[in-house]
N, C-alpha and C positions, 0 to 999 in steps of 0.2 A: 504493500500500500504506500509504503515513504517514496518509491521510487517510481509510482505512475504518479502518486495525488502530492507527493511533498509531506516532507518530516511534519508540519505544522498541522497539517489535517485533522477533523475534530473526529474522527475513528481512532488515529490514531493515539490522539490524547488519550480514547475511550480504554484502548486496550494497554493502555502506559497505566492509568488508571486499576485495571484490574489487574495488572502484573505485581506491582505493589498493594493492591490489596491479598494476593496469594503471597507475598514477600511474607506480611504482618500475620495472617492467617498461620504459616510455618512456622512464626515466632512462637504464638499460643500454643500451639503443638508443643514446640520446646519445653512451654515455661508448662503444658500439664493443664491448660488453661482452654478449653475448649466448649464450645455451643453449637452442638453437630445443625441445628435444624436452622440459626440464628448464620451461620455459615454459610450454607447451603443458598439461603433464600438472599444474602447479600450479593452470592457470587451468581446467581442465576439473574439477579436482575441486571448485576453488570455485563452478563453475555448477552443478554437481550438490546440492551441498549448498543451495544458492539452492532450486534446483527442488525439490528435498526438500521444502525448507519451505516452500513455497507449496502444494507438495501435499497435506501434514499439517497443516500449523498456521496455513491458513488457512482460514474456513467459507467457502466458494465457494457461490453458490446456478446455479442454473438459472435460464433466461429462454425464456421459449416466447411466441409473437403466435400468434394468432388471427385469419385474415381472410376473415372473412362477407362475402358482399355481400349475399344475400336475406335477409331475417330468417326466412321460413318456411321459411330451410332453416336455422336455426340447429339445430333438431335434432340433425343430423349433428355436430355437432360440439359439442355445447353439455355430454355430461356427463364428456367427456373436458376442458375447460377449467373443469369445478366440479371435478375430481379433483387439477387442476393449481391453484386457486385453495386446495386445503384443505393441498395439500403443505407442511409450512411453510421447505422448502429450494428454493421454486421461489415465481419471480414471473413470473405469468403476465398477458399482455395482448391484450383484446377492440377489436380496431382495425378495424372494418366502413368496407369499400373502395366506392367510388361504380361505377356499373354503368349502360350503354347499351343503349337497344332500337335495333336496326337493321334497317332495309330496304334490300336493293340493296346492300349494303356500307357506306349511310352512315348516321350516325346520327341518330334522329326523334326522341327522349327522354333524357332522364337523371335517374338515379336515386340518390337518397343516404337509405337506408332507419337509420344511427346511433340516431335518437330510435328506434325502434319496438321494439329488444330490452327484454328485460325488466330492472325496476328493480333486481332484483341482479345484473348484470353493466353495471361500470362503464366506459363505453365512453371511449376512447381516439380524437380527430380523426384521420385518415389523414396530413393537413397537418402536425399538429403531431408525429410520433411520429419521435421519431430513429432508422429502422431502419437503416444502415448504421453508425453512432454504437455503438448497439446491439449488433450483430452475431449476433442469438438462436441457442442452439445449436439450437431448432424453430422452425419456421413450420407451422401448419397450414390445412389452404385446402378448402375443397368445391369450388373450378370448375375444374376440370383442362381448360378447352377453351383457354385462350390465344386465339390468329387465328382459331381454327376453326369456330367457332358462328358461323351465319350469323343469329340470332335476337339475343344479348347477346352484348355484350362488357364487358368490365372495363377499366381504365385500362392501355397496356402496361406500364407501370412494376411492375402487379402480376402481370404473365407468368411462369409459372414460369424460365423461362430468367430473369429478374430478378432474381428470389427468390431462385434456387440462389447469387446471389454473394453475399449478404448476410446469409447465415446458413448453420450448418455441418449443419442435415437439413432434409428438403423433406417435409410427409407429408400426402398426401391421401386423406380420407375421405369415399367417395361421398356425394354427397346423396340419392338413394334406398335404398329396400330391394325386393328381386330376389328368383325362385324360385332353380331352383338354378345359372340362367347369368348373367351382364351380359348388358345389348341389345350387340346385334350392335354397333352405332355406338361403343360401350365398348370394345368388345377390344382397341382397341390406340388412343393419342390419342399426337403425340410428345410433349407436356407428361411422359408417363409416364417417357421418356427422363431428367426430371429429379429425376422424384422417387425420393427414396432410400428411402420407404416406402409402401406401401398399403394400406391396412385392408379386409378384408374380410369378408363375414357367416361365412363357415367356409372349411374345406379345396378344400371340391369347386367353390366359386367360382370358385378359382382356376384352375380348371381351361380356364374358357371367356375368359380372357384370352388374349393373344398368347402362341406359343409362344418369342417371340422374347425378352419379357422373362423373366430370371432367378428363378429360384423364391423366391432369399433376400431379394427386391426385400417380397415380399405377408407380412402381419402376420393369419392366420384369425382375430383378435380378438372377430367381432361387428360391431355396429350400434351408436354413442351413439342413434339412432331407438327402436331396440327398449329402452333407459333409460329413455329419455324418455316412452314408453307404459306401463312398470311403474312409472314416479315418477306419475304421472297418472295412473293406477289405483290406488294407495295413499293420495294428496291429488287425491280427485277436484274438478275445478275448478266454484263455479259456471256456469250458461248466460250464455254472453256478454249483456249488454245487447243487443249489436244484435242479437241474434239474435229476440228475445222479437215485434216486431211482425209477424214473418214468420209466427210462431208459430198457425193456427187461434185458441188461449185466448190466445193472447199474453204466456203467462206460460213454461208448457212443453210436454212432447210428450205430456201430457196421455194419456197409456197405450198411444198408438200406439207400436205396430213401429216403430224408428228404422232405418234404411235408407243404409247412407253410399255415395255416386256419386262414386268419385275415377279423374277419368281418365285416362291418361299422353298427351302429345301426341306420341308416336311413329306412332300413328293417322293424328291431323290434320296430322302432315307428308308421310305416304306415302298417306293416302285421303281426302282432305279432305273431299268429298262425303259418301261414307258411314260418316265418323265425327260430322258433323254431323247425317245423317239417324238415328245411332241415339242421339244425346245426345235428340232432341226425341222419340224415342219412346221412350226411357227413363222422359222427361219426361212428356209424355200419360197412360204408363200407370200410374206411379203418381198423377198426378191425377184419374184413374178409378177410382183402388182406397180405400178407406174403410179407417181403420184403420191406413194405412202413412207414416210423416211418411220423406221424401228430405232428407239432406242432403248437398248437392251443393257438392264438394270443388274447382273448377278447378282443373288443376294450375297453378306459380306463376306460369308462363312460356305460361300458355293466349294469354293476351290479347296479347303481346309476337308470338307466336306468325301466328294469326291477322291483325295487322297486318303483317307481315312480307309475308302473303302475297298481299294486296290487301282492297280497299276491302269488296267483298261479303261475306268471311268473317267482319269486323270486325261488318257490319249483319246478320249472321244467327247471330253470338255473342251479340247485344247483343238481338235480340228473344227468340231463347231466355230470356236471361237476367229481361228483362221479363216476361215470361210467365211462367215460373215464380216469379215475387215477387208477379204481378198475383192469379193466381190461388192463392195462397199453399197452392203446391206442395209449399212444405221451407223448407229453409234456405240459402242460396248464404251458405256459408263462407268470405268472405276475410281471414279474422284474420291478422295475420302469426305 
């Protein structure tokens, strides 16, 4: 307290105050001279008075982290930490966690995506950030899988079970946006066990979660996704450079129908076959039609996905993917 508020603070007198009344207190001890309940009730109303004014007459802020691992999922999260970034009783921190592609349980890659958010949100080393030191009354996180994603994993350290010691709320906000249910595979994850909040697009969301968690657990808030879509309709963004050679004129879409292919990989984990057999003829038949530019969204975890699952899926991702650049099909979107 001396060293944010200054020596002279009237807290601090408070507990200068009760340090010498526990000084004099000792003494009685000594001298054999004691009044257990005449003690008690002096020194409890001097802790009150303490706490008083730590509670009033002191400006206390808020501290919230933020732990991205994908950047193209920053969405989910990114305009709930501009709203924490403008509060000006709250400091808020973008601390993006490194992240594993796994096959078989062990890991084939690793990932550390820091550099690729965007240049106003000033990111925070994983390494360097004293989160236990810290202690944030939020944490907020998009990967609610812990152990359980047989595709990534994140460092355990950033396990919800981790997190829940280190900070006094847990809130996760999915990284998709959903009709009116979560995937089945959502309904219930035990990461949910620890969190003390979840955001969701509305009321009736909640519905197709576990019956087992608490109603007061879900926050019907919305999507930061759907922000992020009406801030990008308001400040529409140039066409990415990389996009422009993919391009027919190679500058834009040049009047064609724009056409966006984004596909979830809940498909290519339950039909692997014939969710590859309909990406290529997704593919084909908008390169047959005149008029129609594709842009084809992978989802983020396609490719992580497909490895996971063996060699062949990898070589028949990767000639799709050739083919439709070869024959400048659209666009293959993977901006972060």
């Amino acid at each position: 307290i001396e060293k944010t508020e200054g020596e002279d603070h009237v807290t601090v007198l408070y507990i200068e105050e009760y340090c010498e009344e526990l000084f004099r207190v000792f003494e009685e001890i000594e001298a054999n001279n004691i009044n257990v309940n005449k003690i008690c009730k002096l020194l409890t109303k001097l802790l009150v008075k303490i706490e008083n004014s730590i509670k009033h007459e002191i400006a206390t802020r808020t501290e919230v982290v933020f732990f991205p691992y994908k950047v193209s999922m920053w969405d989910s999260l990114e305009s709930v930490y501009l709203a924490a970034k403008e509060d000006l009783d709250c400091d808020a921190y973008c601390v993006p966690i490194p992240y594993f592609d796994l096959k078989n349980g062990e890991i084939t890659e690793r990932h550390y995506e820091g550099g690729l958010l965007p240049d106003y949100v000033p990111v925070i080393h994983y390494n360097d950030f004293p989160l236990e030191e810290l202690h944030p009354e939020a944490i907020f996180l998009h990967n609610p899988f812990d152990d359980c994603n047989t595709v990534t994993s994140v460092l355990p350290q950033f396990y919800s079970g981790e997190l829940k010691k280190v900070a006094d709320r847990l809130i996760y906000i999915p990284y998709f946006v959903t009709g009116e249910a979560v995937f089945r595979t959502h309904r219930y994850l035990p990461s949910y066990e620890n969190m003390d909040f979840i955001v969701t697009q509305c009321e009736k969301t909640i519905e197709s979660f576990s019956a087992e968690l608490p109603r007061e657990k879900f926050l019907p808030f919305g999507t930061p996704i759907a922000d992020r879509v009406l801030r990008l309709e308001r400040e529409k963004p140039e066409i990415p450079e990389e996009w422009k050679p993919q391009l027919k004129n190679g500058q834009d879409f040049g009047g064609d129908k724009v056409v966006m292919l984004n596909a979830s990989i809940t498909m290519m984990m339950g039909q692997r076959e014939r969710f590859l057999d309909k990406l290529e003829y997704i593919i084909e038949t908008a390169g047959q039609r005149e008029g129609i530019t594709l842009v084809w969204r992978p989802h983020p975890l396609l490719a992580a996905t497909a490895k996971s699952m063996g060699e062949k899926y990898v070589e028949r991702l990767a000639f799709l993917e050739d083919k439709f650049l070869r024959e400048k099909i659209g666009v293959l979107d993977k901006t972060p």
